[in-house]
C-alpha positions, 0 to 999 in steps of 0.5 A, spaced: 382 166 861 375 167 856 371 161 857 371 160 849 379 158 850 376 151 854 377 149 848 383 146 846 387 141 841 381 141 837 376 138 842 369 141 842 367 144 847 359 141 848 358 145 854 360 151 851 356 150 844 350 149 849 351 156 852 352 158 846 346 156 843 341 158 850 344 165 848 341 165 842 335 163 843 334 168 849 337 174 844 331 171 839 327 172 845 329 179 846 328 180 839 322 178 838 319 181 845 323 188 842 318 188 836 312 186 842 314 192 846 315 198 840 309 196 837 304 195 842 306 201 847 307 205 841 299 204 839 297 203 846 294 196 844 293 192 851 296 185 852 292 178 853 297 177 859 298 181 864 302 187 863 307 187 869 309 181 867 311 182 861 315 188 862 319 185 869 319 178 864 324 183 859 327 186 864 329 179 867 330 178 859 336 183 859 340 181 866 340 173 864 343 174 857 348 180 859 350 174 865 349 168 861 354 173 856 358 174 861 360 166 861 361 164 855 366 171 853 369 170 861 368 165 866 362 163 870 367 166 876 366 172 873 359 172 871 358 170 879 362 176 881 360 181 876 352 180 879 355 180 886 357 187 885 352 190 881 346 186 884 346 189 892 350 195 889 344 198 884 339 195 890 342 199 896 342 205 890 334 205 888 333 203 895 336 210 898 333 214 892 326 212 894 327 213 901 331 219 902 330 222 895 338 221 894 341 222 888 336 222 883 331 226 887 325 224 891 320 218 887 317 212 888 315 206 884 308 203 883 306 195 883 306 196 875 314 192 876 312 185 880 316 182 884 318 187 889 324 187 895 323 189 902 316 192 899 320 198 896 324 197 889 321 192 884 326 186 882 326 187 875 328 194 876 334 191 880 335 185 875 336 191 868 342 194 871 345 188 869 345 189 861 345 198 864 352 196 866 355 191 863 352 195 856 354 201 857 361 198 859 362 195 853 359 200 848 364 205 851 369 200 850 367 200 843 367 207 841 373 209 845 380 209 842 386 204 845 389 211 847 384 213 851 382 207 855 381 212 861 375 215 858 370 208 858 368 209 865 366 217 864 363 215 857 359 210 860 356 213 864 354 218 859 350 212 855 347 210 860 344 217 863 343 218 856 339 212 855 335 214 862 334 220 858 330 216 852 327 211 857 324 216 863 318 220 858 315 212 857 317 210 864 313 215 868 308 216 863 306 211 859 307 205 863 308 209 870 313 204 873 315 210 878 312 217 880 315 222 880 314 227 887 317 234 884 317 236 877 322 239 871 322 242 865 324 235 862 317 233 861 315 233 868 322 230 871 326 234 875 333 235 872 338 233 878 335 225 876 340 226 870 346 228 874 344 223 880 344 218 874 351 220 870 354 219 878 350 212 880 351 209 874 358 211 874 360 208 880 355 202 878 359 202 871 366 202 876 365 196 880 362 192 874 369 193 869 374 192 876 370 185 877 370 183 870 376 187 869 374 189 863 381 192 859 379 188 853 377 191 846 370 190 846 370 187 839 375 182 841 371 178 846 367 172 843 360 174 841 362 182 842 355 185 839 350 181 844 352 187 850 353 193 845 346 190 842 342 190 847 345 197 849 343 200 842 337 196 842 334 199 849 336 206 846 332 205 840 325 202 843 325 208 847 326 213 842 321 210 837 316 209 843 317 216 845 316 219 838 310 215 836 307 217 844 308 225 844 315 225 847 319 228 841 326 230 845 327 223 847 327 221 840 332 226 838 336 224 844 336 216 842 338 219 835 344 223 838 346 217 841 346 213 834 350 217 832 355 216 837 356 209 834 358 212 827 365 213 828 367 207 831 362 203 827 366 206 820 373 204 824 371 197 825 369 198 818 376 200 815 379 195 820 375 189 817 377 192 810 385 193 811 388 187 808 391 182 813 398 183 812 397 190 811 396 191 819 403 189 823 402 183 828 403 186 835 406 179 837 412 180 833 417 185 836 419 190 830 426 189 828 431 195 827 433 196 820 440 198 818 441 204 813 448 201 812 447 194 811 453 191 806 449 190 799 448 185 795 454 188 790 460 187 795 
């Protein structure tokens, strides 16, 4: 059962308003650190705080509004088995590609991300596969049709890899939140960090919608644009960052995955458009009719 369905016989729910309230206002905040970050990085300016805090702060940011989602459009028993599925699986995956270079290639983080688990993987960096899989799940889920529900793991690991794509020449360049140990073509990054993504965040994306069990439209759950949101959000910080920083392929990437939300964008569009009693209710089972039936003459 959705936590939004705890209100029942007309009686306010006043916890839920309050969830609901503290998601805005931390959305707000994502919003307002949104602006921060695509100024200041693009134009090199240097913050009054300091600057590893103020990226792990949005990191952490993201995860606690993906969970905080999570609770109003589900359960906090879902939120709690959703962050209990990705939290040790997304640190058992970052902790195995700096040690043995394993799937993405051999890399290792710097202390630009505070703080750090067992010396090795920066907590925050952890904390962002919350709003990585919970995004990507309902994006997919948002831009796949009904018929073809099979595809959303696939597709989400496709935005989610594409999202690398955009955030990796800011990452490892600009700010250095990791190093690279080999080289690629793709400014400097090896090519198989793409595959080793599409196949981590696969599995990662798996597990999230098997604890969630995500079989819902996406836009039916309460609240719907804060994950899709924070998704697009990402995406488009970094491809404005990369193409005021010099990295114009990651722009072009962030702009093709924009497109990706037109169709299902001008769907949802015709849908909201098409006169309610033009849609057939699913709840009422379609009634055959008879060609033969007496007329009204006889």
């Amino acid at each position: 059962m959705h936590a939004a369905d705890s209100a029942r016989n007309g009686r306010p729910h006043r916890r839920l308003r309050v969830l609901r309230w503290m998601l805005f206002a931390l959305f707000a905040l994502f919003v307002v650190g949104w602006a921060l970050a695509v100024i200041g990085i693009s134009r090199n300016m240097r913050l009054p705080v300091d600057e590893r805090w103020a990226g792990s702060g949005m990191l952490f940011l993201e995860g606690t509004i993906a969970l905080l989602w999570i609770v109003i459009a589900f359960s906090w028993r879902h939120a709690a088995r959703f962050a209990l599925v990705v939290l040790p699986s997304a640190f058992l995956i970052e902790f195995i590609g700096v040690t043995v270079g394993v799937p993405v290639g051999p890399y290792h983080y710097t202390d630009a991300l505070a703080p750090s688990i067992l010396g090795r993987v920066p907590a925050p960096i952890t904390c962002a596969w919350l709003m990585i899989a919970l995004g990507t799940l309902a994006t997919a889920a948002w831009i796949v049709q009904r018929e073809r529900r099979w595809a959303i793991i696939p597709v989400a690991a496709l935005l989610a890899t594409g999202l690398d794509a955009c955030l990796e020449p800011t990452a490892y360049h600009v700010k250095a939140y990791w190093l690279w140990e080999t080289s690629g073509r793709y400014y400097g990054i090896p090519a198989i960090n793409f595959l080793g993504w599409f196949v981590a965040s696969a599995a990662i994306v798996a597990l999230a919608a098997s604890a969630l069990r995500y079989r819902d439209s996406a836009t039916r759950l309460p609240l719907a644009f804060v994950p899709i949101s924070l998704y697009w959000a990402t995406v488009l910080m970094f491809a404005l960052i990369d193409g005021f920083r010099g990295y114009p392929i990651g722009t072009v990437i962030g702009a093709a995955l924009c497109i990706m939300a037109l169709p299902p964008l001008l769907r949802w569009r015709r849908e909201r458009l098409t006169p309610a009693l033009d849609r057939p209710d699913p709840s009422i089972p379609s009634r055959p009719t008879h060609a033969s039936a007496p007329s009204s003459q006889e």
